[in-house]
C-alpha positions as CSV (number, residue, x, y, z in Angstrom):
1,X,25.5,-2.8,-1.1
2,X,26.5,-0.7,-4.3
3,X,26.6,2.9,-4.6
4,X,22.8,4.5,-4.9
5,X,21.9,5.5,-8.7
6,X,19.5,7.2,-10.5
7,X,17.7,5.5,-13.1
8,X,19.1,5.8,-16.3
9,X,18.9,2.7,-18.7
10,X,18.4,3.3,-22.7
11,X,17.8,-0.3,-22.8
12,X,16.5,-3.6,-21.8
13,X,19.9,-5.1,-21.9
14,X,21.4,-2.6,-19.9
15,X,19.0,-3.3,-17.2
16,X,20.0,-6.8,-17.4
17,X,23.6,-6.3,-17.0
18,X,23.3,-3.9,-14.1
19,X,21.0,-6.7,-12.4
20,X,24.0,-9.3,-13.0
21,X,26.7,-6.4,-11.7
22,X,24.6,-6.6,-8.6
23,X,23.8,-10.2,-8.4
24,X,20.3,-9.0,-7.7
25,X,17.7,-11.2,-7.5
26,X,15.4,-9.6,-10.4
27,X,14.6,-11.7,-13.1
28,X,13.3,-10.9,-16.5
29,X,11.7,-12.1,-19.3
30,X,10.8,-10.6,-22.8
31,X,7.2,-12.5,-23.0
32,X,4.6,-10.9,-21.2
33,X,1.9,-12.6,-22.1
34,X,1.3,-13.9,-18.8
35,X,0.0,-10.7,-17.4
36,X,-2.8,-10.8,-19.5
37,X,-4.4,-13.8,-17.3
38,X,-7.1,-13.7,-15.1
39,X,-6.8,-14.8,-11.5
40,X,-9.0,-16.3,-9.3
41,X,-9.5,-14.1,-6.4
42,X,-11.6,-15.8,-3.6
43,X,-15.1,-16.7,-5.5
44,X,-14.4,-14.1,-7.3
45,X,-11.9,-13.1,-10.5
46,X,-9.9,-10.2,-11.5
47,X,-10.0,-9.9,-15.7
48,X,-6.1,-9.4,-15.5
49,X,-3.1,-9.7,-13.4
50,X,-2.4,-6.4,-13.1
51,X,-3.3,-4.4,-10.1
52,X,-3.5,-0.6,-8.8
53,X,-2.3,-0.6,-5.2
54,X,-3.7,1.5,-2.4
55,X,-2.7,4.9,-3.4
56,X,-4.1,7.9,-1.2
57,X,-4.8,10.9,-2.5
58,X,-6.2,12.9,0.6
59,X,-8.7,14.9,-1.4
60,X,-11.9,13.4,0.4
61,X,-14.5,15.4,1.2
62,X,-14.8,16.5,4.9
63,X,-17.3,14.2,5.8
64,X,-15.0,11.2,4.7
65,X,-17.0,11.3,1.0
66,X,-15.4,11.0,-2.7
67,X,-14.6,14.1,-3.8
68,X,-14.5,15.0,-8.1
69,X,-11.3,14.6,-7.7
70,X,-11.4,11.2,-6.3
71,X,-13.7,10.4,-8.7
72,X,-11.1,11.3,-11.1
73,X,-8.8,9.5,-10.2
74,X,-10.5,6.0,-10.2
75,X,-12.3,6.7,-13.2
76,X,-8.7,6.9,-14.8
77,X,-7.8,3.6,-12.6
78,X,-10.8,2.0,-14.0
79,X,-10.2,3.3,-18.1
80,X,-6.6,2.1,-17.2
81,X,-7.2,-1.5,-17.7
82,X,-6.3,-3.4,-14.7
83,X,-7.6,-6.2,-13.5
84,X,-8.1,-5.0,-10.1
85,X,-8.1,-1.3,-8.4
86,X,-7.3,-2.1,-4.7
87,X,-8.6,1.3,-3.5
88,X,-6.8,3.7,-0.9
89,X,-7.0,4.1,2.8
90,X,-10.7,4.3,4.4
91,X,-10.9,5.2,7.9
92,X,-13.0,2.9,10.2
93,X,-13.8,5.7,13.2
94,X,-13.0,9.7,12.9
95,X,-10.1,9.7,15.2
96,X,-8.5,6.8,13.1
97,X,-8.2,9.4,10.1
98,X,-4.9,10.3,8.8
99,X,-6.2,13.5,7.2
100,X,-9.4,15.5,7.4
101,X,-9.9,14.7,3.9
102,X,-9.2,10.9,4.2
103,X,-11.6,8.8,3.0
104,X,-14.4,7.5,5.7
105,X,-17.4,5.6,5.1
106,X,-20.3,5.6,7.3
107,X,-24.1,5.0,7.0
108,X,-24.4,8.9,5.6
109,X,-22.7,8.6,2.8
110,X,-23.1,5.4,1.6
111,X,-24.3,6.5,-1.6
112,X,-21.2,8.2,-2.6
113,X,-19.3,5.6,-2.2
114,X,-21.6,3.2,-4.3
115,X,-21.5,6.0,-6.9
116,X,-17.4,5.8,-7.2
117,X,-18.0,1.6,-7.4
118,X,-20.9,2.2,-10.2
119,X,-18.4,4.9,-12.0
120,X,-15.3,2.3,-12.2
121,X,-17.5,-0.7,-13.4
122,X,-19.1,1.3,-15.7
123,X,-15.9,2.9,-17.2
124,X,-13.8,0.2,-17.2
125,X,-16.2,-2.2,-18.9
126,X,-17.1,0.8,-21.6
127,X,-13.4,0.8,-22.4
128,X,-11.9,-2.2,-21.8
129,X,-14.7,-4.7,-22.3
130,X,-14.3,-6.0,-18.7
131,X,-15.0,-4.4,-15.0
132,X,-12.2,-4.7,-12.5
133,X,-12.6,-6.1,-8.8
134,X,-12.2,-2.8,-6.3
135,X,-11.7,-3.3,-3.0
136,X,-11.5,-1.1,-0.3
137,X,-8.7,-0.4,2.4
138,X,-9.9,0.1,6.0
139,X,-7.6,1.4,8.0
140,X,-6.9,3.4,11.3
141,X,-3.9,5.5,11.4
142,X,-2.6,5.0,15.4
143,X,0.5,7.2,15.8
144,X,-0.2,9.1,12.6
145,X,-3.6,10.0,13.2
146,X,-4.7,13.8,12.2
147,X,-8.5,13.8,12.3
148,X,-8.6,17.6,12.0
149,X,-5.9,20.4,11.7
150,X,-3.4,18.9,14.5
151,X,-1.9,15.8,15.0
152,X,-4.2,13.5,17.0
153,X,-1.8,10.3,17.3
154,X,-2.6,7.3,19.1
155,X,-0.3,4.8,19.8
156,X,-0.3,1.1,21.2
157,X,3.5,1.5,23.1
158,X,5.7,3.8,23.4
159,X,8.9,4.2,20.4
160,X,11.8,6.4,21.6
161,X,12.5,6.7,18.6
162,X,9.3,7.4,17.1
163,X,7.5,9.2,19.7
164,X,9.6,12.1,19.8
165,X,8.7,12.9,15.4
166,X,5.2,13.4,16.0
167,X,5.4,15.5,20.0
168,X,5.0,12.7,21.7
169,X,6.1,12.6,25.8
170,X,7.1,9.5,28.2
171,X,3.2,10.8,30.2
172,X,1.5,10.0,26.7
173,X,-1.3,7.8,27.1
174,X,-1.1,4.2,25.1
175,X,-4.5,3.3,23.8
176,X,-6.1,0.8,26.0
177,X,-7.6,-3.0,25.3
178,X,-11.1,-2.1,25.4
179,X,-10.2,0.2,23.2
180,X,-8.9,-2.5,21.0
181,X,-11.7,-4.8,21.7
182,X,-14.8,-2.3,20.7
183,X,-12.8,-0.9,17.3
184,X,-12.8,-4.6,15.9
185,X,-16.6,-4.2,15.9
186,X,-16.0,-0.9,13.1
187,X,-13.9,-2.6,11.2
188,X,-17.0,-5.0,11.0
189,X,-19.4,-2.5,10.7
190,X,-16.9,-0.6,8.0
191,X,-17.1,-4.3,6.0
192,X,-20.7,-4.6,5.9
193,X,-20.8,-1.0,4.7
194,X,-18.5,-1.6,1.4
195,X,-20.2,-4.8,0.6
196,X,-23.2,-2.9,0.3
197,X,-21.4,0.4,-1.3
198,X,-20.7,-2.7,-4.0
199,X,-16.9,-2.7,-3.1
200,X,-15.9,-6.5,-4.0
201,X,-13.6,-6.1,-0.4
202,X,-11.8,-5.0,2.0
203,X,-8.4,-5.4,2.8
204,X,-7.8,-4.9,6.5
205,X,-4.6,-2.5,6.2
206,X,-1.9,-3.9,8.2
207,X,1.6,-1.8,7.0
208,X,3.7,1.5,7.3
209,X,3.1,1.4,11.1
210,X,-0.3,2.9,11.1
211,X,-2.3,1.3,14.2
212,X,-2.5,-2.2,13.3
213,X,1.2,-2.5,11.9
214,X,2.2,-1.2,15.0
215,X,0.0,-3.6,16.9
216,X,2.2,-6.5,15.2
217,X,5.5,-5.0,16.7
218,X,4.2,-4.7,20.2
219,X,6.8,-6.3,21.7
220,X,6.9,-4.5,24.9
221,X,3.3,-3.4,25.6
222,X,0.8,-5.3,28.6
223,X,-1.8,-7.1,28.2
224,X,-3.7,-9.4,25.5
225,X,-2.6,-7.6,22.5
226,X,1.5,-7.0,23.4
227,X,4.3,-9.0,24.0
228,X,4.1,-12.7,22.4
229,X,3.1,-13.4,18.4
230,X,-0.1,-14.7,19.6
231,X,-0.9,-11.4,21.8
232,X,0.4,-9.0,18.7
233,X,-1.5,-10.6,15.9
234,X,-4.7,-11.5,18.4
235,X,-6.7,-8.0,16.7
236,X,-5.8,-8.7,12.9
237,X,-6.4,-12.6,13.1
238,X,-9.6,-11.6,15.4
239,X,-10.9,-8.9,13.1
240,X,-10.4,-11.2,9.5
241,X,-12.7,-13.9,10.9
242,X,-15.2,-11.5,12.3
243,X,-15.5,-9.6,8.9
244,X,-15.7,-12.9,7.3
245,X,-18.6,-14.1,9.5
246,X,-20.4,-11.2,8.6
247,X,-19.9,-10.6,5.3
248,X,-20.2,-14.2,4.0
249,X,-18.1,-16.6,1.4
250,X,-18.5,-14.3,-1.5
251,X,-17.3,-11.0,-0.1
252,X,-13.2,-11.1,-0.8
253,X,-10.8,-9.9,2.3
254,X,-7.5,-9.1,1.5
255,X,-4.6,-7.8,3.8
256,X,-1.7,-5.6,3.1
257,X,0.8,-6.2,5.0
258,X,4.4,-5.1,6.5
259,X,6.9,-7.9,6.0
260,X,10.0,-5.9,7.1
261,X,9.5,-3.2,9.5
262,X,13.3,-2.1,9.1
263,X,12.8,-0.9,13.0
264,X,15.1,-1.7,15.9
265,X,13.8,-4.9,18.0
266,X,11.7,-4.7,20.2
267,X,9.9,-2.0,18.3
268,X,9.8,-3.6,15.2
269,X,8.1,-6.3,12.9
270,X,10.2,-8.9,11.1
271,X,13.3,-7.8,11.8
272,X,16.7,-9.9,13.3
273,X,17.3,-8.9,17.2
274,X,20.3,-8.3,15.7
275,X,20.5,-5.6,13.4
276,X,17.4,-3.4,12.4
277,X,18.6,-4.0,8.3
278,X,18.6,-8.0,8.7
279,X,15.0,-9.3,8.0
280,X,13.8,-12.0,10.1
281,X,10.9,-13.1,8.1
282,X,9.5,-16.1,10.6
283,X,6.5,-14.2,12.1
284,X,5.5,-12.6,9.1
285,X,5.4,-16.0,7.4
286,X,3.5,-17.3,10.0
287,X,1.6,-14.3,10.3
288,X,0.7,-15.1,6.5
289,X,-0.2,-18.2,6.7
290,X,-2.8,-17.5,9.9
291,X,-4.1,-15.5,8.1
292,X,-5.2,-17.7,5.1
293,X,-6.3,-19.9,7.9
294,X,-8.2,-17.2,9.1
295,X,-10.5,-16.8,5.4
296,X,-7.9,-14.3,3.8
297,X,-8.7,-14.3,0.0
298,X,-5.6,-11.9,-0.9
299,X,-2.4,-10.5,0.5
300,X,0.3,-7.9,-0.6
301,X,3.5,-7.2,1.4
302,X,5.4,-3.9,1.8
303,X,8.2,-2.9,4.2
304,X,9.4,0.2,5.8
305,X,7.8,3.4,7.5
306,X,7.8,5.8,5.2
307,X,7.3,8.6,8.4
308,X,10.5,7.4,9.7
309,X,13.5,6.9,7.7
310,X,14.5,4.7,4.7
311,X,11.8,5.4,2.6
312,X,13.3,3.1,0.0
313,X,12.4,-0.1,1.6
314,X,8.5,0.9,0.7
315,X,9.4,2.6,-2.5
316,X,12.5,2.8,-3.9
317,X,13.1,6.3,-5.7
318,X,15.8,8.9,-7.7
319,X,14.9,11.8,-5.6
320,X,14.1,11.9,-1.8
321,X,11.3,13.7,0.0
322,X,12.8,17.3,0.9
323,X,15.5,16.7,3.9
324,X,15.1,13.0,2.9
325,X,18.1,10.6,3.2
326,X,19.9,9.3,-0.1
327,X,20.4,5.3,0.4
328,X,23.4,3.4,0.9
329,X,22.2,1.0,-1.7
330,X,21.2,0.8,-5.5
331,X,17.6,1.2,-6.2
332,X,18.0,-2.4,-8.2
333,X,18.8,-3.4,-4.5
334,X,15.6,-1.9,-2.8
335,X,13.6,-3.5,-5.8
336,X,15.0,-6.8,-5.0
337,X,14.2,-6.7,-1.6
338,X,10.5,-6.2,-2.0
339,X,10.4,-8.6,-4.7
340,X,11.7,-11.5,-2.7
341,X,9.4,-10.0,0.5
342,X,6.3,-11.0,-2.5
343,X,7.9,-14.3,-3.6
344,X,8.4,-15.9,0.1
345,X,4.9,-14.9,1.0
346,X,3.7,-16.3,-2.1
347,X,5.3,-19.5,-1.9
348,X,4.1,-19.6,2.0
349,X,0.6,-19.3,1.2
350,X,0.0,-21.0,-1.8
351,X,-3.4,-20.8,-3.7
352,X,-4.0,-17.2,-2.0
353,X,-3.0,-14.8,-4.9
354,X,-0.5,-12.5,-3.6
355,X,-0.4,-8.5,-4.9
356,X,3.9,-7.7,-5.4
357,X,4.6,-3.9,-5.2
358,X,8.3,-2.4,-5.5
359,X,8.0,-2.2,-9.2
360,X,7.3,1.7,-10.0
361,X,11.0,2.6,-10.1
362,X,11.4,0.4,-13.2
363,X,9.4,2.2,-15.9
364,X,9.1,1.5,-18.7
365,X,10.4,-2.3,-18.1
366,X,8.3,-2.6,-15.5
367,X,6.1,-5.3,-17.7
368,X,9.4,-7.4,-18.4
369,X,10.2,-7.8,-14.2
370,X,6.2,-8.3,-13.5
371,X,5.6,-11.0,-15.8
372,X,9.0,-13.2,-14.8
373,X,7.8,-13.1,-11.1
374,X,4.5,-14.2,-12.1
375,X,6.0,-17.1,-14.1
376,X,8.6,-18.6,-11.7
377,X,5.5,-18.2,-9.2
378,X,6.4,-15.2,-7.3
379,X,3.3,-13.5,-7.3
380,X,-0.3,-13.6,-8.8
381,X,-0.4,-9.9,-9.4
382,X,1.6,-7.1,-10.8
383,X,1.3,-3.8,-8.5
384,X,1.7,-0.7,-10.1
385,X,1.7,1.7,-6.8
386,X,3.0,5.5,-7.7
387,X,3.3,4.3,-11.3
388,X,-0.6,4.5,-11.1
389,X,-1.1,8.3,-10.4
390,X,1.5,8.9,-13.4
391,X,0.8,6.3,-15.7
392,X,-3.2,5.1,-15.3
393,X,-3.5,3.8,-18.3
394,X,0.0,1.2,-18.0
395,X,-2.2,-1.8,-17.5
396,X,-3.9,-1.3,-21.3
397,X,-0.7,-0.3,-22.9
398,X,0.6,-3.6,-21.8
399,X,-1.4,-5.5,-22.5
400,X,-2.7,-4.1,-26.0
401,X,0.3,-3.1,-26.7
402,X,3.4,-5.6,-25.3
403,X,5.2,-2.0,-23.9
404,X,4.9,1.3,-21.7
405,X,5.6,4.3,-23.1
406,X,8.7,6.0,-21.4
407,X,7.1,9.1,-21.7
408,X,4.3,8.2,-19.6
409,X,5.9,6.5,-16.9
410,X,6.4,7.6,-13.1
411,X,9.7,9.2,-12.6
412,X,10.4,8.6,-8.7
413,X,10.7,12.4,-8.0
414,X,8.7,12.0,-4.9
415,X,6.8,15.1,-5.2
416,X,3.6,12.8,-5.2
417,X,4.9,12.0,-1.7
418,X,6.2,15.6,-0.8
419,X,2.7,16.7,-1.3
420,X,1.1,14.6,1.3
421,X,3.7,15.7,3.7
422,X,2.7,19.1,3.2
423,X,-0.8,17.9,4.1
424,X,-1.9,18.6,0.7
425,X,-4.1,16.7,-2.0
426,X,-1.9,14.4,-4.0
427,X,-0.8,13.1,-7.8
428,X,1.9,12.9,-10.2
429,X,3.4,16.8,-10.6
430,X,5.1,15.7,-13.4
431,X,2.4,13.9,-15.7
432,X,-0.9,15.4,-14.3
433,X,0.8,18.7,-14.0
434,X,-2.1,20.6,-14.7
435,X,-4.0,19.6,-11.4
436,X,-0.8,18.7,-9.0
437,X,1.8,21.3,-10.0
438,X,-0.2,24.3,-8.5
439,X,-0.9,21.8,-5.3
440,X,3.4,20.8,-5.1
441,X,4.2,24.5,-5.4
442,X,1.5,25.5,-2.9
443,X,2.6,23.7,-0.4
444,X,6.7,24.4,-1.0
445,X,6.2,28.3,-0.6
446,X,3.7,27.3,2.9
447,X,6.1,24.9,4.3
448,X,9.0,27.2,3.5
449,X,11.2,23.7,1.9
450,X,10.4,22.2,5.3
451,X,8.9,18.6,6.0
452,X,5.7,18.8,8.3
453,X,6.1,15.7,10.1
């Protein structure tokens, strides 16, 4: 590992030779053409291969509807350009929400939720002569569950080391199997629901040890879901082929997922017995390929628990979370972790398109890193993550105009991320300043510089 950095390149060639100082794997190429093509997604096709990954905004109405300012901030997704908008977290039962203004869908508001799909076809093909795919992440939050004002976690084992970060006692009740067992049937029922909201579909949310991330690193619980890979992957393998027998051939289920937990064994996912920083990427590779077997049209990897510690490993950064840790390793480092995390998974599954993340903290050469995965076959898609809520509109200035603008770009501050912590409604501070500043300096003077969980 090399000493951590800010960002701080003038040029493209500068990049390049901090890359070969680290002997990172980060390749790059000055033709980005590439990201201009469609990809086949399912029976279905994206117009581009740039995506917007799942990025919450908690501002949700209270009864789990879009709010204007969700509306917002697809509409800007959807003006943006890219070829698909893989929409945020979506709750598949109340106590599964992370937030009370997380997004739920349920029979009552079903025609919210086909107005925010009708808004982001309609936009993006007004500006950009094509309408992306959207899809919609279900999700249930397990351990980081807050329905209401107060935690509400639910947890599938016991984590001595996570357990005591959100109050949680050695007496605390694990959720049970038939538990398990009747929440597949929402996740269902949550399916059916955005295939007729006019979602093109879901991705069955499977990272950043929310309920069924944590499921996958079950190592010590009882019973049909714990212990073995069969028993940990038994409700994500389960749940993919009942969605798919409901919603049909043409509906497209995706699935992102933790590669690396970075988590002491036997508490975490894809990592060596050894060492909690080794990966050990056999199960996740099998998981990956399961779960093509199992009808998944789409997948994206991430790593890390960004509740826990080493944030960097889901989104490398210049400046922490308040009280967060700085890395023992360059950002180039955390970038090339997450992009060999996208290329092994790729090369594993083949003709499934795979989504890469880990590319935000590049800026404005984000284009030149994208596009040389895509051509030596290490992804299918482009994910533009935090970049998103800075810099909506990346996808069309790439592609109409070969280049981001370093003005525009995403900065890695965190205060996007700060602002959730403080159980507030997210967005870039520093480029939508106008909406988020007031809602990053609200919750600093409430939380008195203190995190919140």
């Amino acid at each position: 590992m090399t000493a951590f950095e800010k960002f701080g390149f003038q040029s493209l060639d500068e990049l390049k030779n901090k890359i070969k100082e680290l002997n990172a794997d980060i390749p790059v190429t000055e033709d980005i053409s590439v990201l201009s093509e469609s990809v086949a997604v399912g029976k279905k096709t994206a117009p581009n291969s740039l995506a917007i990954l799942p990025m919450e905004g908690c501002d949700g109405e209270l009864d789990g509807s879009p709010s204007q300012l969700t509306m917002r901030r697809y509409r800007r997704f959807a003006e943006g350009g890219a070829g698909l908008i893989w929409g945020e977290a979506c709750a598949v039962a109340v106590e599964g929400r992370a937030n009370p203004h997380q997004l739920f869908l349920h029979k009552g508001n079903l025609a919210q939720f086909r107005d925010l799909t009708d808004l982001c076809r309609e936009h993006g093909e007004q500006r950009n002569g094509k309408k992306p795919l959207f899809l919609l992440q279900l999700t249930h939050s397990g351990r980081y569950a807050r329905p209401f004002d107060n935690g509400a976690p639910m947890i599938v084992q016991h984590d001595p080391l996570l357990d005591p970060k959100v109050g949680i006692t050695e007496d605390y009740p694990v959720i049970t199997d038939e538990y398990l067992d009747a929440l597949q049937e929402k996740y269902v029922q949550s399916a059916v629901l955005a295939k007729e909201a006019g979602f093109d579909g879901v991705d069955i949310k499977t990272c950043h040890r929310y309920l069924l991330s944590e499921l996958l690193a079950a190592h010590v619980r009882k019973g049909k879901y714990g212990g073995d890979f069969e028993n940990r992957s038994r409700f994500l393998l389960s749940v993919i082929k009942k969605v798919r027998e409901a919603v049909g051939e043409d509906f497209i289920i995706a699935s992102r997922f933790n590669v690396f937990d970075a988590h002491p064994y036997p508490y975490g996912f894809g990592v060596s017995r050894e060492a909690e920083w080794i990966p050990d990427l056999r199960e996740p590779l099998l998981l990956a390929k399961k779960m093509a077997e199992a009808g998944v049209d789409l997948l994206s990897n991430s790593a890390g628990n960004p509740y826990y510690r080493f944030p960097q490993v889901t989104r490398p950064f210049d400046q922490p979370a308040v009280n967060g840790e700085i890395p023992e390793e360059h950002p180039l480092e955390s970038v090339a972790r997450l992009l060999e995390f996208t290329k092994k998974i790729q090369e594993t599954v083949g003709g499934v398109p795979v989504v890469g993340n880990g590319y935000s903290w590049l800026r404005e050469y984000l284009p030149f890193v994208g596009a040389a995965n895509k051509l030596r076959g290490g992804c299918a898609f482009v994910g533009l993550g935090r970049q998103a809520f800075a810099y909506p509109d990346a996808p069309r200035d790439i592609m109409d105009n070969g280049s981001m603008e370093k003005r525009k770009c995403c900065i890695a501050c965190s205060k996007c991320t700060q602002i959730m912590r403080d159980h507030g409604m997210t967005g870039c501070v520093v480029r939508d300043s106008e909406i988020y500043a007031p809602m990053y300096q609200k919750g600093e003077k409430e939380s008195d510089g203190k995190l919140r969980y």
